[in-house]
N, C-alpha and C positions, 0 to 999 in steps of 0.2 A: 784312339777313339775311346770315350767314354763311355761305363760300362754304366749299366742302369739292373736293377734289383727288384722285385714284387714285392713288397713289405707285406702281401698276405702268403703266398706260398715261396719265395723265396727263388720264383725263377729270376735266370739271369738272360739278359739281351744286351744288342750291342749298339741299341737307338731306339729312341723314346718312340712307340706305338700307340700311345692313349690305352690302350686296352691290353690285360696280359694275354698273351695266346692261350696259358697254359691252366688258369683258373677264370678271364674272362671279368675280372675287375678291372672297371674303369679307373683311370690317374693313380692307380697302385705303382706304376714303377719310378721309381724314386733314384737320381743320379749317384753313382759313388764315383768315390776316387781307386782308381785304378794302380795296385800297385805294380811299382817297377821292380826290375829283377833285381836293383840293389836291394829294395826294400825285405824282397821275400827274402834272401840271403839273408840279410841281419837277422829277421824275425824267424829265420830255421835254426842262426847261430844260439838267440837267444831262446831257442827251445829246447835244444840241446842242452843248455844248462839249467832245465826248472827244477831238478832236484836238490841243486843248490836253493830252492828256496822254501822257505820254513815257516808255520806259522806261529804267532805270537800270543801268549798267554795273555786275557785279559788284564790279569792282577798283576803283572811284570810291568804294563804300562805307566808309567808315572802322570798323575795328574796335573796339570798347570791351569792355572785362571788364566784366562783368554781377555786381553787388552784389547779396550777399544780407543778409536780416536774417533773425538765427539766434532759431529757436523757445524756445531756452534747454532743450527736450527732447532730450537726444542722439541717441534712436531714431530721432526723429521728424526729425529734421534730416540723418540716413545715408539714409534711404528717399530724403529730397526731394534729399538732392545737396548738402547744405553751408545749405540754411534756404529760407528764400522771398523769389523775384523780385518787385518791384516789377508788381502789375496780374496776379500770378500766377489761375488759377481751378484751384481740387483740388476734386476731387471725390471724398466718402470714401462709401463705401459697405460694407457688411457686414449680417449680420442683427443682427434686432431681441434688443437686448440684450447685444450683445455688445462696447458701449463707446463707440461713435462721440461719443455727447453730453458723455460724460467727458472723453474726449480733447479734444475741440474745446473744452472748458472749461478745460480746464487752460491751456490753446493761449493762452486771455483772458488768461489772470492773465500769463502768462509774458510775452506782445506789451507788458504794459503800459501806457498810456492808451489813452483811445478809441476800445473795440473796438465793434461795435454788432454783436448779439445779436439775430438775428432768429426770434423763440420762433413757432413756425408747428403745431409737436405740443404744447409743455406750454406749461401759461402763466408769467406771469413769477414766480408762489410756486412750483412747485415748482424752477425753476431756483435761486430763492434757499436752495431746503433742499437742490439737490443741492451746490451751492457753497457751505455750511455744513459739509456731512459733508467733504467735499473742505478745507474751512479755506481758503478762498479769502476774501479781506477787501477788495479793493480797492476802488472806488469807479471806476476808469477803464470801467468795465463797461457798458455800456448797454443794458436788453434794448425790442425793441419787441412788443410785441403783436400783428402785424397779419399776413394772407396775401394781400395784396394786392400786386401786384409792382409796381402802379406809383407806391402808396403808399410801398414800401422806397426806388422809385430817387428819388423828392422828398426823403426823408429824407437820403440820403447826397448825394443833390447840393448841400442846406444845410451838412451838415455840414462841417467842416475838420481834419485834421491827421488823421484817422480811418487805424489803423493795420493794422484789417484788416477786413472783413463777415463773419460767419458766417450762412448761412440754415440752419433748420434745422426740416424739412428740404424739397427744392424739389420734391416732390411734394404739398406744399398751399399752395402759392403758383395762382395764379390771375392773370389780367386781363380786366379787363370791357371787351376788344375782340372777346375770343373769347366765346361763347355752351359754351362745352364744361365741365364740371365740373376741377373742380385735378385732378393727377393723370392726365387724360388726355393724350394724342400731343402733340393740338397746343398745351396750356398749358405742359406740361412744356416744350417747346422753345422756345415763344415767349417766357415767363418767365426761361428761362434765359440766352437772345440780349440779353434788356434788361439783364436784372445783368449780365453780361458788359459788355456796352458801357460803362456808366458806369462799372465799378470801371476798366477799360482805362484810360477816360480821367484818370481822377482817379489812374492808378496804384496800386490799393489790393489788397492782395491778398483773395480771394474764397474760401471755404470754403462747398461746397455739401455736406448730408448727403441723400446717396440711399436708397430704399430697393430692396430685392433680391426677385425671383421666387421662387416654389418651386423654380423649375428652377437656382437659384445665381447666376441674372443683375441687373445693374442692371434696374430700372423704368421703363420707360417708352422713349423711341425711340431708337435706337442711334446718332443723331448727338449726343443727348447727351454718349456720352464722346469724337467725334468734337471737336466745337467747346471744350472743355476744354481746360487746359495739362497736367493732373495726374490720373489716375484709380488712388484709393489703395485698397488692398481689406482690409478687417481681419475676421481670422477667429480661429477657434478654440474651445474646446469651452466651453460655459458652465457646465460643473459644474467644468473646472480654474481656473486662475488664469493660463493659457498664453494670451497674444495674440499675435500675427502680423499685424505691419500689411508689407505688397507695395505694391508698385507695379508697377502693369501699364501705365500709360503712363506719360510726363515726358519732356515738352519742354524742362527743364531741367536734366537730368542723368538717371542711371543706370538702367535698369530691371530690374537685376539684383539690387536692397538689399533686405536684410529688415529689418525691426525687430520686436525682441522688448521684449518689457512683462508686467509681471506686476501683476494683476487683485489689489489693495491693497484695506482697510477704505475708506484715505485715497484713493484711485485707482489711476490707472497709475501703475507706477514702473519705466523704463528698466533693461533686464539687462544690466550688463557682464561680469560673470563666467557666463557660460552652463555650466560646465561644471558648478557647485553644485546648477544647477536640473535638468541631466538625466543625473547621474555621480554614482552612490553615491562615495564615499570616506571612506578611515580604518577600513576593517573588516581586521582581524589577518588573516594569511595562514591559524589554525586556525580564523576562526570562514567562509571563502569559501564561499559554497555553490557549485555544478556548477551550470553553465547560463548563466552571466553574462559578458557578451563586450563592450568597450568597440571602437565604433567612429567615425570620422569624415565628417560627412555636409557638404555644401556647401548654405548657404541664401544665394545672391546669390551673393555674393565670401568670403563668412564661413564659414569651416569651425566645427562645431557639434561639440562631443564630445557623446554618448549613450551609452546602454545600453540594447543587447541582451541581452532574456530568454528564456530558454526552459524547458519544461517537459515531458520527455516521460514520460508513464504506461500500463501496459501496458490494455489495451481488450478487455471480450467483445464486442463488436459487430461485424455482419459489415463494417459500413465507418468504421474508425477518424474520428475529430473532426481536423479542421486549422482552427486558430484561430486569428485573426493581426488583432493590435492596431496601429493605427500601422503596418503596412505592406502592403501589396498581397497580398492570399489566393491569387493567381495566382502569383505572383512565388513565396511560398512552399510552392507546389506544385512548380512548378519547379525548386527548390535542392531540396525531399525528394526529386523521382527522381532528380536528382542523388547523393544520398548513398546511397540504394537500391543504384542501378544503379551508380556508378562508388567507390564506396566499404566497401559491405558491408554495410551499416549496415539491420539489418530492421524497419523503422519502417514496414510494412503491417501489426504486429500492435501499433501505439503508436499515443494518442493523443498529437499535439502543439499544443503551444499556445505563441505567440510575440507576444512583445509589446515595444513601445519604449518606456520608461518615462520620466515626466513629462510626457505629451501629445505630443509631438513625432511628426509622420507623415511618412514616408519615403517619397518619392519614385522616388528614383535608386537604379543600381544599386551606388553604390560600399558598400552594406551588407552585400551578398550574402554575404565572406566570415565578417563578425562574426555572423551570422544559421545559417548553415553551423554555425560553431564553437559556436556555444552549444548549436544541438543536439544534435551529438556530446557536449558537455560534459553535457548533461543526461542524456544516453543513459548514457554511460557512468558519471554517478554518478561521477565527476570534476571538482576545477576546473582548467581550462586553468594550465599552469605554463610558466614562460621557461625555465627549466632544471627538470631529473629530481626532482634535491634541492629544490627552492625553498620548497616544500610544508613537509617536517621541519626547512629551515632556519627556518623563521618569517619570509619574506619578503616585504612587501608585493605584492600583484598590481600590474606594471606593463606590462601587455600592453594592446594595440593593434590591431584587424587590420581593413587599408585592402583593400579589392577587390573588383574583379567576375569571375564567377564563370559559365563559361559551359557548356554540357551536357556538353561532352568532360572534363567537372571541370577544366578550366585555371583558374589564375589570371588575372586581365587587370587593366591596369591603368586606371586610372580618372582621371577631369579633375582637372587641380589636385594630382595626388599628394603632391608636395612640398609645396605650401603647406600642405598638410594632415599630412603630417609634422611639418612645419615648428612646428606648433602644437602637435601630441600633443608632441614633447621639450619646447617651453617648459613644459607643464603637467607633466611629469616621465614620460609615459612611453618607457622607454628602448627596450621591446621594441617592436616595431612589425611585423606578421605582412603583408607584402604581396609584388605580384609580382618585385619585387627580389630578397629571400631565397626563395622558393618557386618554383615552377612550375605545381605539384596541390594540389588538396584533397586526397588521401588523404595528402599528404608531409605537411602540417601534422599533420594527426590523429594520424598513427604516432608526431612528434615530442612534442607536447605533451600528450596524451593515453591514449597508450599507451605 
């Protein structure tokens, strides 16, 4: 019979109660695996010997550069840190639908030979028709059929040369040690510790797909992404074509990378040029509409150009609309009594409405002052100009404006400014509005605006 544990005081029972008897928390007992009396016999033998073991001077360790083997995805290989380590385990996680199986298929073709495919949600035909739409053809592919975790690890332990495991995904894995249905505490963990161990051994890297709560969380027990190298998160909205794969842990490099991908007939396809996918450009300086403010946001180490919009319209209602897409409704509360109070600007008798355009959600405050400007620009029924004339000369818009923005209407400046400079003049914008040339919000607005 299987034994079950209190993960807050540490009683032990011999069937799931919902409640401890002995501290009185609900769904604290948590399944273990029961060891047998071979087990305990080995694990006395080898207690017996811990004197035989010694610890190791830091400085005696020899250093080696750690090799990667590159995904052939360039997103996908900025997030991980330059590719995947030898015996790596990532765990991707995101909701249902929004690409994990694509990705991870592409992942197959790109590793090249003997990937093994462990089909645990669809079975092995519709993997064959999503990797048809996908135009994936190779033959190194392996899929298994099965949810049994200790069926996978006989598989990969026969196996050889196997370049990487995908499980997909490790909440319907299972082992007939445990008595508890896949999906719960203790399969989810204990299934996981076993893949774990033999790809270690064998060196192979490990691809688990998770699934996520209503609450935004991984499933299932939080030593999951504990005993992991890698916990990747891919989000984004599934009516755009906008993906964001994060990393929230990595043991082997950065935690600060984004990777962007855009949601193809064919699949994912890696975005280099991000400024296409959230930067109108090429519209005449007569045809600019008032409201539209290019600014530079940071996702990881990678400054983003975007566009800020806005829209303000005069309102019968006693309590005007604040509408705010892709950025924080708070935040944009904030910069309007800003413009209210320290600017002039009577936007209690307007509705506004602000949006970041191409999917993209804003975080940080280095928005603040492109967010600011666009609604004065909307207000006023104006487009922001670098100079007076620029408008009647026929000037392309090449305006910019980096900053944050704080109640006393200061400018401030923001992380990374340069770099983020640095990037708007490669792209060609020349004007650049932050707290270098300015001080106030109301100095920009007199300037370009009025």
């Amino acid at each position: 019979m299987s034994k079950f544990v209190c993960q807050q005081c540490g009683y032990e029972s011999v069937g799931f109660l919902g409640k401890c008897p002995n501290c009185g928390e609900w769904n604290s007992l948590v399944e273990m695996v029961e060891e047998t009396n071979r087990r305990k016999t080995k694990s006395n033998r080898k207690s017996n010997n811990i004197s035989s073991i010694k610890p190791i001077s830091l400085s005696s360790i020899s250093s080696r550069k750690t090799s990667r083997l590159s995904t052939k995805i360039p997103e996908l290989d900025r997030v991980l840190g330059g590719g995947l380590v030898s015996g790596q385990v990532v765990l991707i996680a995101g909701e249902p639908g929004i690409g994990k199986s694509t990705l991870l298929l592409e992942v197959s073709e790109k590793l090249g030979k003997n990937v093994l495919y462990v089909c645990g949600e669809e079975s092995a035909s519709q993997i064959k028709v999503r990797a048809e739409r996908l135009g994936i053809k190779k033959t190194g592919i392996s899929l298994l059929e099965d949810t049994n975790a200790d069926n996978v690890i006989d598989v990969i332990s026969e196996l050889n040369d196997l370049s990487a495991v995908i499980i997909d995904s490790i909440q319907t894995m299972y082992t007939g040690d445990l008595s508890g249905m896949a999906g719960s505490v203790g399969q989810v963990r204990e299934c996981t510790a076993r893949l774990l161990r033999v790809c270690k051994e064998k060196e192979i890297p490990l691809f688990l797909v998770g699934h996520v709560t209503k609450e935004g969380t991984v499933a299932g027990p939080a030593v999951l992404a504990h005993i992991v190298d890698t916990v990747l998160w891919f989000e984004g909205d599934k009516t755009l074509t906008l993906r964001l794969l994060r990393a929230v842990k990595n043991r082997f490099g950065p935690t600060d990378e984004v990777g962007i991908f855009d949601m193809q007939d064919k699949g994912l396809v890696s975005v280099n040029d991000t400024e296409h996918m959230f930067v109108k450009t090429g519209l005449p300086a007569n045809r600019r509409v008032p409201g539209s403010i290019v600014t530079s946001i940071l996702q990881g180490t990678r400054p983003l150009l975007v566009e800020i919009q806005a829209l303000v319209v005069p309102t019968k209602m006693a309590f005007p609309k604040r509408v705010a897409q892709g950025i924080d409704s708070r935040r944009l509360e904030l910069l309007l009594a800003v413009l209210i109070r320290r600017c002039g600007l009577p936007l209690y008798d307007y509705d506004v409405f602000v949006n970041c355009a191409g999917g993209m959600k804003i975080t940080e405050p280095g928005a603040d002052l492109a967010i600011i400007l666009a609604i004065a620009s909307a207000y006023y029924d104006l487009p922001a100009n670098a100079t007076h004339n620029a408008l009647q000369a026929g000037k392309p818009s090449n305006i910019i404006a980096i900053g944050e923005v704080g109640l006393l209407g200061e400018i401030r400046e923001v992380m990374a400014q340069e770099k983020r400079m640095k990037e708007a003049r490669r792209l060609g914008f020349t004007q650049i509005i932050s707290s270098k040339e300015y001080h106030f919000v109301g100095e920009v607005i007199k300037k370009l605006l009025k």
